[in-house]
C-alpha positions in Angstrom: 131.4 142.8 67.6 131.9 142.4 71.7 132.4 145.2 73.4 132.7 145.5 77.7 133.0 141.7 77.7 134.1 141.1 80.9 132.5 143.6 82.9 132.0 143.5 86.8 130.2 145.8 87.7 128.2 146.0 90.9 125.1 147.8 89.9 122.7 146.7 92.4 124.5 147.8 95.0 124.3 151.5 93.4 120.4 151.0 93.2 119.5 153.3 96.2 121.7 156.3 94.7 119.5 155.7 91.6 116.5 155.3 93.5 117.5 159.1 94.0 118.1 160.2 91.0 114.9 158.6 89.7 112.6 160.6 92.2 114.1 164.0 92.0 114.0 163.8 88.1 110.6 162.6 88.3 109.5 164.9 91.1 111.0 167.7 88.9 109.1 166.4 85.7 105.5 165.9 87.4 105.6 168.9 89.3 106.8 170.6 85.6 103.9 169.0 83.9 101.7 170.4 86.9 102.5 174.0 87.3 103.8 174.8 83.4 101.4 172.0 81.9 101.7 170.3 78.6 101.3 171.9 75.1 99.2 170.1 73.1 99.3 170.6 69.0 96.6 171.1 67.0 95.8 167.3 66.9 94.3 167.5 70.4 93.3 171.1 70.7 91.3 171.8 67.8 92.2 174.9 65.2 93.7 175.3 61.9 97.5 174.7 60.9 98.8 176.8 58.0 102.2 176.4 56.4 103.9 178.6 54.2 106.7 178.1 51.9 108.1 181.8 50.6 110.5 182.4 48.0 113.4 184.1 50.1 114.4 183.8 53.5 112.0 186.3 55.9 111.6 187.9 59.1 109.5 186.1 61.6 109.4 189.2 63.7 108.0 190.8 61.2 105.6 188.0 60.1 104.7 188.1 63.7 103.3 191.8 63.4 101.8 191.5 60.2 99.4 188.2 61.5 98.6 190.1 64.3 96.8 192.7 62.0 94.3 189.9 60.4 91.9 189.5 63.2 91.7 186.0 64.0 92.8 186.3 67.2 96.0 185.0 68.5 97.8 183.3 66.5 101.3 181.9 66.8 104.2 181.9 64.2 107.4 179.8 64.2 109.5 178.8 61.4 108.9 175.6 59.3 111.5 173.7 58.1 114.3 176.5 56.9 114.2 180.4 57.2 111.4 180.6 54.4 109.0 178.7 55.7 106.3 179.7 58.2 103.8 177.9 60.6 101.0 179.3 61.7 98.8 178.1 64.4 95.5 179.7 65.4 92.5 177.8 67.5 90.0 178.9 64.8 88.6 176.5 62.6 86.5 179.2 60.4 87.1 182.2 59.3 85.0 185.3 61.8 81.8 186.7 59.9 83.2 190.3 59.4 86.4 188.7 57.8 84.6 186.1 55.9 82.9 189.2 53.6 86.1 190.5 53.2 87.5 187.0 51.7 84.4 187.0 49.7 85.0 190.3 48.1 88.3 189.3 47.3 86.9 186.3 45.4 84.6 188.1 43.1 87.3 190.9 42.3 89.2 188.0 40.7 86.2 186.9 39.1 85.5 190.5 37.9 89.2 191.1 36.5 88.2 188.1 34.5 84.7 188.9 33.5 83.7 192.7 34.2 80.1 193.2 34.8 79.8 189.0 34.9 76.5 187.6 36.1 76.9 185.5 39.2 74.5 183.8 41.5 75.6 182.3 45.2 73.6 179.0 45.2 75.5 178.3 48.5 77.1 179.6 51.4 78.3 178.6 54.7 81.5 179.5 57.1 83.4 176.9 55.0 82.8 176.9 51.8 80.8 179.4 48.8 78.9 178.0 45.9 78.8 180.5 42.8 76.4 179.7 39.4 77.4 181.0 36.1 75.5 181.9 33.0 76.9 178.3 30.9 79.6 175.8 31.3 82.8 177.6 30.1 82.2 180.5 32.3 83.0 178.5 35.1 85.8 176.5 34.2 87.5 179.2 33.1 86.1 181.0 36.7 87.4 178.1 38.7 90.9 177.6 36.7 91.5 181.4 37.4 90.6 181.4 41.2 92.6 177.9 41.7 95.4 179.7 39.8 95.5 182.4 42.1 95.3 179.8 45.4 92.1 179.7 45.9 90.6 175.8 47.0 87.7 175.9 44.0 86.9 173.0 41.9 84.1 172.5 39.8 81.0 170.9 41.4 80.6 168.4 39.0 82.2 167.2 36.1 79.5 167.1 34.1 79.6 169.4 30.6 76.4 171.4 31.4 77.8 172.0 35.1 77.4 176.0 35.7 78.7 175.7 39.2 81.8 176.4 41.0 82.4 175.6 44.8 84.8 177.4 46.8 86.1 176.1 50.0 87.1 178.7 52.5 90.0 178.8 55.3 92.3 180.8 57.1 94.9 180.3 54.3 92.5 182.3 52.4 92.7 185.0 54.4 96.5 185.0 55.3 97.2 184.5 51.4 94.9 187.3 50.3 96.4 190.2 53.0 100.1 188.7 53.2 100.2 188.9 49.3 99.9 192.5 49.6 102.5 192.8 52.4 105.3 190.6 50.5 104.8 191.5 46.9 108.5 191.7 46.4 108.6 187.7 48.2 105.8 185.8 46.6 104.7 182.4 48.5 102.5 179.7 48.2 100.1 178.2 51.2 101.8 174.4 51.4 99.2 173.1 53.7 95.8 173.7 55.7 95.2 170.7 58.5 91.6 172.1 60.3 90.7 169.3 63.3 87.2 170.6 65.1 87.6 170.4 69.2 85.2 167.1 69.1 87.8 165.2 67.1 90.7 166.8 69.0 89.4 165.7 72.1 88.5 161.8 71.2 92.5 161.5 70.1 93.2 163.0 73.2 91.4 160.0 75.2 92.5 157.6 72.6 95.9 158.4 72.7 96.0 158.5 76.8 93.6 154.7 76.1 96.5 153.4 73.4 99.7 154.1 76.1 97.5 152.4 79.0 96.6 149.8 77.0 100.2 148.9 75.8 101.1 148.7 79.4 98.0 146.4 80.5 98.9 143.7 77.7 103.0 144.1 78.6 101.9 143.3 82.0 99.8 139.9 81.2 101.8 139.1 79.0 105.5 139.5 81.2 103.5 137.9 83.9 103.0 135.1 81.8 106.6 134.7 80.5 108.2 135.5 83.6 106.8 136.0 87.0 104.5 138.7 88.4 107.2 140.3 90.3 109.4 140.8 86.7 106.1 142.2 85.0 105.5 144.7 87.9 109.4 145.7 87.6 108.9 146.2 83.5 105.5 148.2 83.7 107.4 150.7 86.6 109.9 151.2 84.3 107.8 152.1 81.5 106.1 154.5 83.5 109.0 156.1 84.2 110.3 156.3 80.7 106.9 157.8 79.9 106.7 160.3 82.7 110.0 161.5 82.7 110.3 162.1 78.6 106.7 164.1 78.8 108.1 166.0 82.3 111.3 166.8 79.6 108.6 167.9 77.0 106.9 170.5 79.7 110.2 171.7 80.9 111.7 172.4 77.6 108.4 174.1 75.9 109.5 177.5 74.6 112.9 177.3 76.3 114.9 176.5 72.8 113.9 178.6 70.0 111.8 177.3 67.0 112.0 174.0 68.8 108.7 172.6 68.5 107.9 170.4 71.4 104.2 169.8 71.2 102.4 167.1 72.0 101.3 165.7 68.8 99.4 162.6 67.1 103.5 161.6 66.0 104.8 161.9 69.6 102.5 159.9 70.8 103.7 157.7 68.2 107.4 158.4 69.6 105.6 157.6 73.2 104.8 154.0 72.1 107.5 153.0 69.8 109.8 153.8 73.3 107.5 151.5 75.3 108.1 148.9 73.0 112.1 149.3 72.5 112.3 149.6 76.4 110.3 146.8 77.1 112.3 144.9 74.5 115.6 145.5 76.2 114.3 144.7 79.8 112.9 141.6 78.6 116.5 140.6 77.1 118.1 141.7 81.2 115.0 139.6 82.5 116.0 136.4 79.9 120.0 136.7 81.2 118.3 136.9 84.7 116.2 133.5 84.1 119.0 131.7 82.2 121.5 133.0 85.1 118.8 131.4 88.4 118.7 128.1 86.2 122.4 127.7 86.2 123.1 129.3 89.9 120.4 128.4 91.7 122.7 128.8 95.2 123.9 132.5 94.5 122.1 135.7 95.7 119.5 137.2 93.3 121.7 140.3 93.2 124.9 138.4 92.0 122.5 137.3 89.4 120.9 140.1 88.3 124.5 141.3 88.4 125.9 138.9 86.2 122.7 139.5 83.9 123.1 143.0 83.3 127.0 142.6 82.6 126.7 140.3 79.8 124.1 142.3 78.1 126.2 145.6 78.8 127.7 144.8 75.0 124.4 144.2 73.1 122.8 147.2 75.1 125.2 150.2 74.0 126.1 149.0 70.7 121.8 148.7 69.5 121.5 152.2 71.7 123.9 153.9 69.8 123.0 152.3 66.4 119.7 153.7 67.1 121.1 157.3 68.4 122.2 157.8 65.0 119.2 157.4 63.3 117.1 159.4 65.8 119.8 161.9 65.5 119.8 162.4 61.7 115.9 162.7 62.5 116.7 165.4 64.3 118.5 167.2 61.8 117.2 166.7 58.5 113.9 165.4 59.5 112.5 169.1 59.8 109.7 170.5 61.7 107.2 167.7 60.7 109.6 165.1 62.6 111.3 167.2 65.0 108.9 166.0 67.9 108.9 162.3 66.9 112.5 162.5 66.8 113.4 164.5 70.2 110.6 162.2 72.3 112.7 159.0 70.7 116.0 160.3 71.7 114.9 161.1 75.3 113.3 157.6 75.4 116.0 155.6 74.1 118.3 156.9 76.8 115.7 156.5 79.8 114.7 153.2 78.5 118.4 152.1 78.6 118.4 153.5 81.8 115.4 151.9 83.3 115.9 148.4 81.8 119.1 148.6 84.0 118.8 150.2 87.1 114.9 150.6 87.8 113.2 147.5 86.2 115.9 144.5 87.7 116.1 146.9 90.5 112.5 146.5 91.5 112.2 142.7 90.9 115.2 142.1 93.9 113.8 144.7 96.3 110.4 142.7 95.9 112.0 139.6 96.5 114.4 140.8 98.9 111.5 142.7 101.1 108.6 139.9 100.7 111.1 137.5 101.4 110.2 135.8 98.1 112.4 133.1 96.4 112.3 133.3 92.7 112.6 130.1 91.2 112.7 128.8 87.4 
């Protein structure tokens, strides 16, 4: 399928007016990433990540209110997925001291509604996890099948038939199952997942993420240099910078503006951050290709009736792979739920300013550096 085949469009001569636009959406975006800052998920800062999956549909006002009666601090509480699901987002990676005796209790109620009067020994105990001894081996599997029925994370310590021991690993779920159960007796729910990432670990993919994207642009560079000429590599990098700044400045701005939106900076968006440098970069280097095979053929014509004639006959190929991919990204968005939401929204914007950039900022930049240095580029 051809579509625009015989464009004429002038675009370089519209360069300065996107110059403009360029700046004052960047502008806007840095000085957004500045003065609101970037929210990171619990990938880069550290906490624990609790999703809930309820049987009917519930009030996240009211889930508000009733996590804010636990005492673990702030926490923050958005819908997962459809109106019965919850995620809950705290920086703690342990349960507090006075709570943790509470959660303990808990425990051995279930064990005594079991047992009454059974004989029990802790062996083990820590902020995370509790290690309970029974009198012989069938006391504690039917101990451990009882608390793992009941959602507690217990398994056996070893499989082994004389094994008395049971080992219980505790989280916030614990908690928030053990005191919401009593709130929403009438709405029973089950904890779907616990992701718990220490700060240590959040900070090192923080610097690797920030090392992968820097990286990416480094070998683009060599290698563009390589294929093409140093002028075309420095045009492709500023471009990707400015797909990359712009999408995260859209990221600050939008943060909290649309409701359950959740635009966080996450291990998957960085992934979204990448996967954009590399379809950008792909379309620029198809515009620089149509540039080269256009200076072989008319070596005598300007460099901006070139770049010109470039960009018009990739005008077809362009839309019709950006909208293919829109689709996609767009049925991401819809169906993908919370997990994918991010990924998808950071593509979307990226797509478009990569589009964008392999046009008007990335060709733009190689003529103004040939134009101002007074360079001849030559195949």
């Amino acid at each position: 399928m051809r579509l625009f085949d015989n464009l004429h469009i002038d675009f370089m001569a519209k360069r300065t007016t996107f110059y403009l636009v360029s700046s004052v959406i960047l502008l806007l975006g840095l000085a957004t990433i500045v003065f609101k800052g970037v929210e990171f998920g619990i990938d880069f800062k550290g906490g624990s990540e609790i999703a809930l999956k309820f049987d009917k549909p519930v009030d996240i006002e009211k889930m508000r209110t009733e996590v804010l009666k636990l005492g673990i601090g702030n926490v923050e509480v958005k819908t997962f997925g459809d109106a019965s699901g919850v995620l809950l987002r705290t920086e703690l990676q342990e349960l507090p001291k006075n709570v943790l005796m509470n959660v303990r209790g808990a425990i051995e109620s279930e064990m005594t509604n079991v047992y009454p009067g059974l004989e029990k020994t802790i062996t083990d105990s820590t902020a995370t996890s509790l290690t309970y001894s029974f009198p012989d081996p069938q006391t504690a599997i039917v101990i451990n099948n009882k608390l793992f029925a009941a959602g507690y994370q217990s398994s056996l310590e070893s499989v082994e038939p004389t094994n008395t021991n049971v080992n219980i690993r505790l989280g916030i779920a614990d908690l928030i199952k053990e005191r919401l159960s009593e709130t929403y007796t009438h709405n029973p729910f089950k904890v779907e997942k616990e992701d718990r990432v220490g700060p240590k670990v959040g900070k090192e993919l923080k610097r690797d993420a920030v090392l992968s994207i820097i990286l990416s642009l480094i070998v683009i560079l060599i290698y563009l240099g390589f294929r093409f000429k140093l002028a075309f590599a420095i045009g492709a990098v500023m471009a990707l910078f400015h797909d990359v700044l712009l999408t995260l400045g859209v990221f600050a701005a939008l943060y909290g503006v649309i409701p359950g939106f959740n635009l966080e900076i996450s291990v998957s968006v960085v992934a979204a951050f990448l996967t954009l440098i590399g379809f950008s970069i792909n379309d620029t280097v198809i515009v620089f290709d149509r540039v080269r095979e256009q200076m072989k053929i008319h070596k005598t014509l300007p460099i901006e009736e070139n770049m010109n004639m470039a960009i018009n006959r990739t005008m077809s190929r362009t839309i019709i792979t950006v909208f293919t991919v829109l689709l996609t990204i767009i049925a991401l968005l819809i169906f993908g739920g919370e997990v994918l939401r991010g990924f998808a929204f950071a593509l979307f914007i990226g797509m478009i300013t990569g589009t964008y950039s392999s046009i008007f900022v990335a060709s733009a930049f190689v003529m103004e550096y040939a134009k101002r240095t007074k360079t001849k580029l030559t195949f």
